[in-house]
VEXKOL-576156 format. One record per atom (N, C-alpha, C, O): x, y negated, z negated. Coordinates in steps of 0.001 Angstrom, whole numbers, padded with zeros to 6 digits, always signed. Example, Ala and Ser with C-alpha at 12.3 -4.5 7.8 and 13.67 -1.06 7.14 Angstrom:
BEGIN
+013190+005690-007800
+012300+004500-007800
+013200+003300-007800
+014236+003319-008465
+012850+002250-007080
+013670+001060-007140
+012900-000030-007870
+013409-001138-008039
//
This chain:
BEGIN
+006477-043569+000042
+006427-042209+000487
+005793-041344-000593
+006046-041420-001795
+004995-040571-000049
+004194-039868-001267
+004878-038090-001242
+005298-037461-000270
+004781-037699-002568
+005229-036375-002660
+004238-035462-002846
+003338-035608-003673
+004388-034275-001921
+003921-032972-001308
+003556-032194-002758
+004360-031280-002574
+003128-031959-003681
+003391-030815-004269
+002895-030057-004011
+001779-030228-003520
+003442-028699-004191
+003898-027328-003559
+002670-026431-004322
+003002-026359-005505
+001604-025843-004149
+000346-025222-004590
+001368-023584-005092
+002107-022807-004488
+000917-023698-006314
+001923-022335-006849
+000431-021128-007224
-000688-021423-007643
+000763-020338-007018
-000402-019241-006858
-000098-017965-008211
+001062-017566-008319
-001093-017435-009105
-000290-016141-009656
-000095-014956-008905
-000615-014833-007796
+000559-014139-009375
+000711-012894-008351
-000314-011892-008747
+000097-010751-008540
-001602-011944-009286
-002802-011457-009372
-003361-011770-007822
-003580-011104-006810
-003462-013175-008232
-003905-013504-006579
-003389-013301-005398
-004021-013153-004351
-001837-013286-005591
-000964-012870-004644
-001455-010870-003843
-001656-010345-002748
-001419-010516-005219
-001660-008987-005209
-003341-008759-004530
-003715-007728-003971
-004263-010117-004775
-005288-009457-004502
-005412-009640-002970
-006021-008842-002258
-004715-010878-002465
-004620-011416-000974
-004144-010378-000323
-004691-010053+000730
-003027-009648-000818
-002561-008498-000212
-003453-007191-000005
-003494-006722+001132
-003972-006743-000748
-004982-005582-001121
-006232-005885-000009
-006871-004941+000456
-006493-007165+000337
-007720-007928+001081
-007044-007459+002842
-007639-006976+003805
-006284-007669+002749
-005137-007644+003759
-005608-006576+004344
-006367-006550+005312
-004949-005256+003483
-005251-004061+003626
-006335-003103+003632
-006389-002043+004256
-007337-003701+002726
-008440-002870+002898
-009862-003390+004092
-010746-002763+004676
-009493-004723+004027
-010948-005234+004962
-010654-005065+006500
-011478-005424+007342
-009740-004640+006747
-009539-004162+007790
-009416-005844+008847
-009364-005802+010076
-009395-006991+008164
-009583-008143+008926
-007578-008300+009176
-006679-007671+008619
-007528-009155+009996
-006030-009375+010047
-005782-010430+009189
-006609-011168+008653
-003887-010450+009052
-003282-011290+008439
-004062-013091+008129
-004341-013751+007128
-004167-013300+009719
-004133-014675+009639
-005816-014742+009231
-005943-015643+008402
-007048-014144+009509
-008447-014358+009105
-008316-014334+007354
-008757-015235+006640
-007776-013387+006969
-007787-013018+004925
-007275-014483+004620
-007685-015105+003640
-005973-015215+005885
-005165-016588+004996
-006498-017753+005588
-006835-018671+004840
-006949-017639+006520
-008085-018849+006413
-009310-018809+005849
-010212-019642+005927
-009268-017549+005148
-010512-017335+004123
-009936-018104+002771
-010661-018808+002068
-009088-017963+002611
-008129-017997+001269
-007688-019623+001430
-007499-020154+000335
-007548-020253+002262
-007214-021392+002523
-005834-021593+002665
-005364-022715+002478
-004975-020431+003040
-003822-020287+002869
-003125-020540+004462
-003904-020747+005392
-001925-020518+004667
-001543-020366+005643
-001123-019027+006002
-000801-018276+005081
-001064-018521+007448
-001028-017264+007436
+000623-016501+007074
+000820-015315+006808
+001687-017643+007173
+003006-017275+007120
+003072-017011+005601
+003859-016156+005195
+002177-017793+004611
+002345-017677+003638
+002201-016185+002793
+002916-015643+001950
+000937-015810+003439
+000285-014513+003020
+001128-013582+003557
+001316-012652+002773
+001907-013443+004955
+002867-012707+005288
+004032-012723+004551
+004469-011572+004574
+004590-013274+004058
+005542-013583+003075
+004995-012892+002119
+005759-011967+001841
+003892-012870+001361
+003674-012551+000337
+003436-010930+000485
+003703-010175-000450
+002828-010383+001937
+002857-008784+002616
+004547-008445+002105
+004826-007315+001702
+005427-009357+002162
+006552-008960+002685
+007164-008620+001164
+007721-007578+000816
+006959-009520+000562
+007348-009580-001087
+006943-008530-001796
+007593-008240-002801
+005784-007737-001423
+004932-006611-002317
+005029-005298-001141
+004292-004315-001222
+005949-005455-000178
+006236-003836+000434
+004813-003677+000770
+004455-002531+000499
+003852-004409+001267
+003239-003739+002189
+003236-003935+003463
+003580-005047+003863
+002824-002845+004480
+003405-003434+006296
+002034-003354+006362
+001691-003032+007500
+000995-003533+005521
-000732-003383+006252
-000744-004606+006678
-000488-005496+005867
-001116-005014+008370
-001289-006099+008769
-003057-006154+009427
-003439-006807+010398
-003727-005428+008709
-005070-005710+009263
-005383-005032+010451
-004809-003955+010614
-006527-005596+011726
-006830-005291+012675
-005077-005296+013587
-004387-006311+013483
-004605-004188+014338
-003553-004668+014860
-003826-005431+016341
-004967-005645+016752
-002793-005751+016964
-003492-006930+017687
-003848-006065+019254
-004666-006380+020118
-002557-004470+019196
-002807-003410+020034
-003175-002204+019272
-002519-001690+018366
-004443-001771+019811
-004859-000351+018665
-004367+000539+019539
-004448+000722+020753
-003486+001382+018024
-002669+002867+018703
-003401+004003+018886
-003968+004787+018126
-003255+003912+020101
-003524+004962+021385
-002721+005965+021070
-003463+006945+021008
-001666+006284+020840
-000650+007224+021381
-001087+008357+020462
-001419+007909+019365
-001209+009862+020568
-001590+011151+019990
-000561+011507+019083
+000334+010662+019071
-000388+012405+018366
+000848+012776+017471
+001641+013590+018392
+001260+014308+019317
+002827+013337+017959
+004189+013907+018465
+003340+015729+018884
+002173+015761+018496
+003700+016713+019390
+003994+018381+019277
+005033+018389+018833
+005907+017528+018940
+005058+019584+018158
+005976+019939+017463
+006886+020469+018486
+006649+020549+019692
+008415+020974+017599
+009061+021349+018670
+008689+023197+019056
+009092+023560+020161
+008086+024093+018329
+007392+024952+018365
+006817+025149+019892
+007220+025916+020767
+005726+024187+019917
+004482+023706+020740
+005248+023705+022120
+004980+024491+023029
+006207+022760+022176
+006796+022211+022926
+007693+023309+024162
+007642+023349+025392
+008655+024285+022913
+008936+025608+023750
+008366+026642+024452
+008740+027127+025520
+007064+027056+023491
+005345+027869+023965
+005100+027578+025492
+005087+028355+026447
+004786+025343+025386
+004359+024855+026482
+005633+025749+027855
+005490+026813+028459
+006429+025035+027884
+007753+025444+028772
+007607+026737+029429
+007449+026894+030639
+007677+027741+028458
+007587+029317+028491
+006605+029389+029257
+006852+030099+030231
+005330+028854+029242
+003937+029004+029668
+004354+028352+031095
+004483+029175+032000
+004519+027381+031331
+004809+026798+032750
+005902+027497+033434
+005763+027700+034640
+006798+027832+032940
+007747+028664+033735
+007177+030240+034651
+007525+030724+035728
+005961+030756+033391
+005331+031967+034304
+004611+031224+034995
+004738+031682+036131
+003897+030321+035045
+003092+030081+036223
+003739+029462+037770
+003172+029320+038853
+005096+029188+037366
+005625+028784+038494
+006671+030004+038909
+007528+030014+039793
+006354+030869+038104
+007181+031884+039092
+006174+032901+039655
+006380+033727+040544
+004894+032648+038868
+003760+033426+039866
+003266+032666+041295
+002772+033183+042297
+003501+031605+041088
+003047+030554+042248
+004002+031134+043734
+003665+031534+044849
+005704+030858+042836
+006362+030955+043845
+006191+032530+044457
+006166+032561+045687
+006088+033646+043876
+005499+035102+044401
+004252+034725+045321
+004168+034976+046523
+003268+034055+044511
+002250+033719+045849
+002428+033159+047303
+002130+033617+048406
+002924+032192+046959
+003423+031509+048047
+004440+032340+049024
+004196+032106+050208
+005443+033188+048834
+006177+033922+049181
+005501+035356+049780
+005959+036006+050720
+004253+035689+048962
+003433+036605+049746
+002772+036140+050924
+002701+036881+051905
+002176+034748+050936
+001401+034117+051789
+002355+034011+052987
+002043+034369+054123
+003569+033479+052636
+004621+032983+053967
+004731+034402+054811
+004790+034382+056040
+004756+035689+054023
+005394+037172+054864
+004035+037276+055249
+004039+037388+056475
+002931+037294+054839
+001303+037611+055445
+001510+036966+056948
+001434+037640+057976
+001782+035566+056911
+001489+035109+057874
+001985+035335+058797
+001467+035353+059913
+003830+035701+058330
+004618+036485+060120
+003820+037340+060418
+003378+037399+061566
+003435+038231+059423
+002872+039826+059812
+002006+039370+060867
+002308+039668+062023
+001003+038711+060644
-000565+038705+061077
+000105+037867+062426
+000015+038303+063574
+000662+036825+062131
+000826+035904+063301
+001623+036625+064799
+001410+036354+065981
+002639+037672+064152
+003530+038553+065166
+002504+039566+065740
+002673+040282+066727
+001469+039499+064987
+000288+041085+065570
-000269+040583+066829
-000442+041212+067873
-000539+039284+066557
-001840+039195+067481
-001338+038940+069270
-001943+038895+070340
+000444+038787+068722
+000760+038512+070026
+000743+039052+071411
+001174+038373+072344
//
């Protein structure tokens, strides 16, 4: 039976795999098959040096920033007059129409 030994790396290289990670914009597992590494390995090593940069993500975020809660009350305020002008419209339109509709009879 033959023995495995275990490929020990410095943490220069460790640090630079990580930094590669993060700046080339490539993902986790492409930086570990450049590197000849495995990709769990290099994640481990993301994990060891506090960084969460995982490269290309595998879903690009869509979602807009939060409104504030400011924004949020403004919005409200703003929709509330328009639905109480609506409902005046609508309420003018409904009495127009007895009027006109009772005339012509």
């Amino acid at each position: 039976m033959s023995v495995v030994k275990r490929r020990a790396f410095p943490e220069s290289f460790k640090r630079e795999a990580v930094d590669r990670v993060a700046t080339s914009g490539l993902s986790a597992g492409a930086v570990a098959r450049e590197l000849g590494l495995h990709e769990t390995v290099l994640r481990r090593w993301m994990t060891q040096f506090g960084t969460q940069a995982t490269g290309t993500a595998r879903r690009p975020h869509t979602q807009a920033p939060a409104p504030s809660p400011s924004d949020l009350v403004a919005e409200v305020a703003r929709l509330r007059r328009d639905n109480d002008r609506l409902r005046m419209e609508r309420d003018i339109l409904k009495k127009a129409a007895l009027i006109f509709g009772s005339a012509s009879r």
